[in-house]
N, C-alpha and C positions, 0 to 999 in steps of 0.2 A: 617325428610322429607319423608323417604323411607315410613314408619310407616303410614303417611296419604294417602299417592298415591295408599300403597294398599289396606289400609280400605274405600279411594274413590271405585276402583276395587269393593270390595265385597261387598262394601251397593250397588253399581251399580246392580248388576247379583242378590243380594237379592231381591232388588225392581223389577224386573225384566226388567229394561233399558236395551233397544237393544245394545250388543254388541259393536260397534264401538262409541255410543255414551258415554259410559261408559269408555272406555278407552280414550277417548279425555275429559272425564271429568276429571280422572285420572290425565291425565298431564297436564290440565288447575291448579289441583289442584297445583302443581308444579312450575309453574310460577307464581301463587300467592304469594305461598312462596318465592320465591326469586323475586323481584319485579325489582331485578337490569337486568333481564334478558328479551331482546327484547320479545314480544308476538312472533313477524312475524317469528320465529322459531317453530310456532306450521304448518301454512300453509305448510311451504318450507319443512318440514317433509313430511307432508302428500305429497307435489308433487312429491319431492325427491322419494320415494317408489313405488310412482306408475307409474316413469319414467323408466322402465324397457324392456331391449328387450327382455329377457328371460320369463317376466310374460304377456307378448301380447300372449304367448301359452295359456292363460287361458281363454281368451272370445273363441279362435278357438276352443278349444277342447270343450268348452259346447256346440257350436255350433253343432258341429258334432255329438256328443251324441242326441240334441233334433231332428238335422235331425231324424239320424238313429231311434227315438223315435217315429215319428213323420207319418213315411214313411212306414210302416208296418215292417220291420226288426225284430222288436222285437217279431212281431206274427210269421215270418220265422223260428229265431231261437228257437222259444220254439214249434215247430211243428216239426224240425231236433232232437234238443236232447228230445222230447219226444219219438220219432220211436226209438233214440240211448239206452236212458237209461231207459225209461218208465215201463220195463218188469222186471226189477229189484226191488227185497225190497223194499219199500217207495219210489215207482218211481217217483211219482211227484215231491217230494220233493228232490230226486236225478236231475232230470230235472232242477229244479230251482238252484241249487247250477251250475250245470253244465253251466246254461244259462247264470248267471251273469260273472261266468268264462269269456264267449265269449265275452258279451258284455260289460265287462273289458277292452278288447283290443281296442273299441271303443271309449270309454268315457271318462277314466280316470278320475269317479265321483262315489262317493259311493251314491251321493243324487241323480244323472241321474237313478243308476243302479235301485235304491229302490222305485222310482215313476215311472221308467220307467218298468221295466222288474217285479217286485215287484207287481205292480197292475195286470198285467195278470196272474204271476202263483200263488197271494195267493186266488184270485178270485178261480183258477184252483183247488186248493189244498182243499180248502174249499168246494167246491162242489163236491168233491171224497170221503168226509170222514174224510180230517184230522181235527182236532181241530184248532180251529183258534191260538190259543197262538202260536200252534208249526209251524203252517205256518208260522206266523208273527215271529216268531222268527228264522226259516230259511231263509228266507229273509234279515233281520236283519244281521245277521252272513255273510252269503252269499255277501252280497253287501260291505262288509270289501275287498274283494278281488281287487275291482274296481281300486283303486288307488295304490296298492301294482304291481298289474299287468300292464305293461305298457301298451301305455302312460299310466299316471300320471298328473293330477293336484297338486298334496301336494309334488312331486317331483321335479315339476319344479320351485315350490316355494323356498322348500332347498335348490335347486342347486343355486336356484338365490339369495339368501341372504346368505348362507355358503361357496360360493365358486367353489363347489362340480361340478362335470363332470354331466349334466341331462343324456346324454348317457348313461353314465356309472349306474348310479342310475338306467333307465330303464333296462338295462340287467342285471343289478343285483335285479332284482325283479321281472326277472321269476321263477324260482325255487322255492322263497316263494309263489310266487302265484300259481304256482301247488302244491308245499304243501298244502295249506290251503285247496284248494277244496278238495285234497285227504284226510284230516283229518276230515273235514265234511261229506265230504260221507259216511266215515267207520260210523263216531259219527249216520247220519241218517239211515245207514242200520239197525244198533244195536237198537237205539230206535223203529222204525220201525218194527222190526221183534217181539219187547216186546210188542209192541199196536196192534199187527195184522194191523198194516196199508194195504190198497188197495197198488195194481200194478194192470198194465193194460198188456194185453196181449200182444206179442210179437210183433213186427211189421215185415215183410218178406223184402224179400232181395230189392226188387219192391219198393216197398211202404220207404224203406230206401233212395233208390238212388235219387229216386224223392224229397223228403225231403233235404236231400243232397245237391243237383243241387238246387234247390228251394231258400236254404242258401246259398248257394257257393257265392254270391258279400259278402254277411253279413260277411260271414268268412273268405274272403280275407283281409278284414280292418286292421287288426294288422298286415298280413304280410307287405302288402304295406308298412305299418306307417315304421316297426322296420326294414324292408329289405332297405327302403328308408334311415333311419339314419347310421343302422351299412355297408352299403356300399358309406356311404360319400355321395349321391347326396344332400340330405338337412339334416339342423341341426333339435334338437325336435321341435324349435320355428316354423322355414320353415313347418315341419311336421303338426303340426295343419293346415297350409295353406292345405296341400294336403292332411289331413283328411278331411276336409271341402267340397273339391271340389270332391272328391270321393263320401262324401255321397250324395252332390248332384247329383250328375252322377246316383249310380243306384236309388236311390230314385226316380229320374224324368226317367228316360230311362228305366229302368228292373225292378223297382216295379210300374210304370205307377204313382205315385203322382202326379196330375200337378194341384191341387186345391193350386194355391199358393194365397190364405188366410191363409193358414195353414203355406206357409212357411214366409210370414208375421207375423203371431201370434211366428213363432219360432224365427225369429229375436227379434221380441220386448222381448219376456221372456228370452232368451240371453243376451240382454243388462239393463234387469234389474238383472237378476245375475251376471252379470259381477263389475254394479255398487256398488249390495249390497258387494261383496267380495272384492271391491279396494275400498270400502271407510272402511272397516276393514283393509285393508292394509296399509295403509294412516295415521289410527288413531294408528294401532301396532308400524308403522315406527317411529310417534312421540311420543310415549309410550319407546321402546327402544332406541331412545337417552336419556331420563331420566334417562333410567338403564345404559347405555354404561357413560354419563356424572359422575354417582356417583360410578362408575367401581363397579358396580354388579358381572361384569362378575369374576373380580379377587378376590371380596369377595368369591364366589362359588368357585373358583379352589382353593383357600387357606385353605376352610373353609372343601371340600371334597376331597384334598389331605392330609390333617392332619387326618384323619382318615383310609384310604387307595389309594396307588397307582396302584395298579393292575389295568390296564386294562378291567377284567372285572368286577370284584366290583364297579368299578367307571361305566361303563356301566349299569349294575342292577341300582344303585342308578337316575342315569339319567330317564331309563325308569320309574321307580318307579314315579318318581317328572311328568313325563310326560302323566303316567298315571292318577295321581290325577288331572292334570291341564285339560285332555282332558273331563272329567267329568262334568266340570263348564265353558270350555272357546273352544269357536269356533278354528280349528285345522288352518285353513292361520294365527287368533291371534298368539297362540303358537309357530305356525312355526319361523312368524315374531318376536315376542318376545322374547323368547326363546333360538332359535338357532344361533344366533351370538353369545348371552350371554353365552352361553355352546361351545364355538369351540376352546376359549384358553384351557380349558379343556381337549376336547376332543383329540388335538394335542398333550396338554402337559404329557399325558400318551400313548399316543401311538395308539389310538383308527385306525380302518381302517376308513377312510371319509366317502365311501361307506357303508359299515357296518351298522353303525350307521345313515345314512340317509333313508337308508330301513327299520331299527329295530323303528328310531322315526315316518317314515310313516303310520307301521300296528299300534302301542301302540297308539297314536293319533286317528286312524281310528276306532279302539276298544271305544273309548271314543263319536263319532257319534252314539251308540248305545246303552249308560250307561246314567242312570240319576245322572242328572237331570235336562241339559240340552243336550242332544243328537238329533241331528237334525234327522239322521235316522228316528229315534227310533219317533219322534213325528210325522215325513211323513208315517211312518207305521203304527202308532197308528190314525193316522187321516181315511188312506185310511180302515182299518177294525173295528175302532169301541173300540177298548180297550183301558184301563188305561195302565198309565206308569208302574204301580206295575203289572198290569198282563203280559204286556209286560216283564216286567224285569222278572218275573218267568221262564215265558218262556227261555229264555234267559239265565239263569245261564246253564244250560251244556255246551251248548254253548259256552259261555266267557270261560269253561275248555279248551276247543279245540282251541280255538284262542290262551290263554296263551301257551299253547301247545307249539305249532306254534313257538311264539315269543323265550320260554324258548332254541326249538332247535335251534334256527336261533343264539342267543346268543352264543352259548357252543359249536357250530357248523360252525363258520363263513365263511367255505368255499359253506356253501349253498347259500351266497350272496356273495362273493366276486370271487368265480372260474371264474365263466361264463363271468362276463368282463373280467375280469384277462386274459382268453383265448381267447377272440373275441377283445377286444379292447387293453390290454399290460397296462402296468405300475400298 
């Protein structure tokens, strides 16, 4: 029965069927086969999933990214970290890594950060000089950062179907996400310096500060967000509330927006992303009772503790599995699929919870930018014009530097687990 439900899956993603209808085809397959089994467990799945207090953070924080998208912000911040880092090796493309940094603290969306922040600096990039593969491929990379740095959309998802503290996931995923930008930067100085890539001239102390001041609402975002949760006034979920209402504050009062058509249009593509991602939740939910009913989960612990129990071997192997799957299947599917299946597992050797909810968020987010279904990667290749295969050229040193990344964060675990560890206890 396993056997069809996942060759329903792959003829699904072969023919190319949208995602959540594919896995609901999945498990219609499933009740076929067993006919003794009510239908109306396929709905109550789907509601069941999408009954979540933890995942109402997910329409708010898109929301607050398309404000802040929306509202000039993003033209703020890439005019602050142009004056900052522009004067440097391959500035622009230091600018751009830097940018989506920021507006990481915003969004918690790597598909916000890559249409939003993405469209302005490969535009940027490309008319300096650089080649478009390597803009489009920093960007790419770049926009990995979004959801590893808090907030988090794929974070509050884990949290909400594993169990896991979203707090604690959010502060343990600053660290890797200033790793990451620093591991790109060095990656873009070095290539940069080999191409003779352009830099722009220095910007003065003047022309900083006003740039500065200029972004300062933009850049208070994440403080508010994370000053707000790690001092207890609201939890992540609340926090969208007050991401929300912040961007609309300086968007209408300090960057002057008040064509609200625009903040109409940002409602409605809010709630059409919100529905496309909870009817993939919906359809994951009743997808993983199929696997949780035929105890999937305990085939996998049985089947990758008889080969090893260490800790991190059994971690490598996970990432491994999660990296093929991020490849071919939308990251809320896997989340939802996936991670319950893998949490007897993960317990049953020892795994940090934390740990491994930051290490499956970047390896997943790696997979938005891999073919050959990477959603990134096709809003990138849409907004410049190129193939998947030029894209992915682009993109292989790249994916060096992200592995990078993941390999320390593994063999390294206090890079994600100190910072709670010391701001939150347990």
């Amino acid at each position: 029965m396993l056997t069809v439900v996942l060759l329903t899956m792959l003829s699904g993603f072969l023919l190319g069927i949208p995602v959540a209808i594919t896995l609901g085809l999945a498990t219609l397959s499933y009740f076929f086969m067993n006919p003794g089994l009510p239908m109306v467990n396929i709905p109550l799945r789907f509601v069941t999933g999408a009954e979540s207090y933890t995942l109402m953070a997910i329409p708010l924080y898109m929301l607050a990214g398309n404000i802040m998208n929306s509202t000039g912000v993003t033209d703020k911040i890439f005019r602050f970290t142009r004056a900052l880092v522009g004067h440097y090796t391959g500035g622009t493309a230091q600018v751009n890594i830097l940018a989506s940094f920021i507006f990481s603290g915003m969004s918690g969306s790597a598909l916000a950060d890559a249409s939003g922040v993405g469209k302005v600096l490969i535009k940027a990039m490309v008319d300096e000089g650089y080649d478009v593969e390597f803009s489009a491929a920093v960007t790419g990379a770049s926009a990995t950062i979004g959801p590893v740095f808090p907030p988090s959309i794929p974070m509050v998802l884990i949290g909400g179907v594993a169990g896991i503290s979203v707090g604690k996931l959010f502060i343990g995923g600053i660290i890797p996400g200033i790793m990451l930008a620093i591991y790109m930067m060095v990656l873009v100085y070095i290539i940069s310096k080999r191409r003779n890539y352009p830099r722009r001239s220095k910007a003065n102390l003047p022309e900083l500060g006003k740039e500065f001041w200029g972004a300062l609402p933009a850049l208070s975002t994440p403080v508010v967000i994370l000053g707000g949760i790690l001092g207890g006034l609201f939890t992540p979920t609340e926090a969208g509330v007050v991401a929300v209402f912040y961007a609309l504050v300086i968007g209408i009062f300090v960057y002057k927006q008040r064509d609200f058509r625009k903040f109409f249009e940002m409602f409605v593509d809010t709630a059409k992303g919100t529905a496309s991602i909870m009817f993939i939740v919906g359809a994951a939910y009743s997808l993983a009772w199929v696997f949780s009913k035929e105890q999937v989960g305990i085939l996998l612990t049985d089947g990758i503790t008889t080969l090893s129990s260490n800790p991190t071997v059994v971690l490598i192997l996970i990432l491994l599995g999660f990296l093929a799957a991020g490849c071919v299947l939308n990251p809320s599917a896997n989340i939802i699929i996936f991670v319950p299946m893998l949490m007897p597992l993960v317990t049953s050797v020892g795994i940090d919870l934390v740990h491994f909810g930051v290490l499956a968020t970047l390896v997943l987010m790696i997979g938005l930018v891999t073919p050959p279904l990477g959603l990134s990667m096709f809003i990138i290749c849409e907004i410049t014009g190129l193939t998947t295969m030029q894209f992915t050229k682009g993109m292989l040193i790249f994916f060096v530097a992200l592995l990078a990344v993941v390999v320390t964060m593994i063999f390294f675990p206090a890079t994600i687990t100190w910072l709670p560890q010391v701001i939150i206890g347990g």
